[in-house]
C-alpha positions in Angstrom: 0.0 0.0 0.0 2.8 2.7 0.7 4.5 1.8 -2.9 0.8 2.6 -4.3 0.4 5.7 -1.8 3.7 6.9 -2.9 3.0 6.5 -6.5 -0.2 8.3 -6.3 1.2 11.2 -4.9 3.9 11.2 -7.6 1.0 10.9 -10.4 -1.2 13.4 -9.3 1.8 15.9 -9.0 2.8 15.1 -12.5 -0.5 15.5 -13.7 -1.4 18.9 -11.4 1.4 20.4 -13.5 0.4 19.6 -17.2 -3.4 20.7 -16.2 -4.6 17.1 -16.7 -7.5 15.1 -14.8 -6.7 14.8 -10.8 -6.7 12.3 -8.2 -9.3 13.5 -5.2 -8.0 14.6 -1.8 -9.8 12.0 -0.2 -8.8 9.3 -2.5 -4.9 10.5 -1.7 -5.5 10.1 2.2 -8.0 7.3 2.0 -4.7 5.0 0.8 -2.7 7.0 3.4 -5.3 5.6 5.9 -5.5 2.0 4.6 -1.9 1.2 5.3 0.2 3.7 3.0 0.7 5.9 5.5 4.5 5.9 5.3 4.3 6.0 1.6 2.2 8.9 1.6 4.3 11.1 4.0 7.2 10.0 1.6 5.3 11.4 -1.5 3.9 14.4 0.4 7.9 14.9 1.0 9.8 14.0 -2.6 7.1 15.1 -4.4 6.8 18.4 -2.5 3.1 17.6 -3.1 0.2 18.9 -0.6 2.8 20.4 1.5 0.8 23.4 2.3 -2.4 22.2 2.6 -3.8 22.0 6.1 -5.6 18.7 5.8 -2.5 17.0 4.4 -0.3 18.3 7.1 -2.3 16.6 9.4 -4.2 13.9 8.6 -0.6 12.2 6.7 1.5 11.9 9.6 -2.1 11.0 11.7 -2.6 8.6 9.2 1.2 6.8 9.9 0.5 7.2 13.6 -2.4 4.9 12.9 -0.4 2.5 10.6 2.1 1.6 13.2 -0.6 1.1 15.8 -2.4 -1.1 13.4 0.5 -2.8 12.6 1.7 -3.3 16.1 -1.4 -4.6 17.5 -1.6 -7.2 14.8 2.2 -8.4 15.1 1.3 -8.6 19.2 -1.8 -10.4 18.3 -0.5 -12.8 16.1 2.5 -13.6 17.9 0.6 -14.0 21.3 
């Protein structure tokens, strides 16, 4: 999910500069929230791509604070 997330932040920059068709906001954090958190944040960062934008700012790094949570509780449930 974070090699998608990163990809779609990559994309939609790409295309926000030619003027073409965009991905939605809330399709770029709903993958930050389904496990591309990480991938996301990385984009957000290369990409230099919803930097300045409240909701981004925000929500992102929320959104990998919720990733490793999610991924913790499942290692410590599955290994316990």
């Amino acid at each position: 999910m974070n090699i998608t997330a990163f990809s779609m932040y990559g994309i939609d920059k790409s295309k926000a500069k030619k003027g073409k068709w965009r991905i939605s906001e809330s399709a770029l954090i709903t993958i930050a929230f389904l496990m591309g958190g990480i991938g996301a944040f990385a984009g957000m960062q290369i990409f230099r791509h919803k930097t300045k934008h409240m909701k981004f700012v925000v929500l992102v790094p929320l959104a990998v604070v919720v990733n490793v949570v999610v991924a913790i509780f499942v290692y410590k449930t599955l290994i316990i």
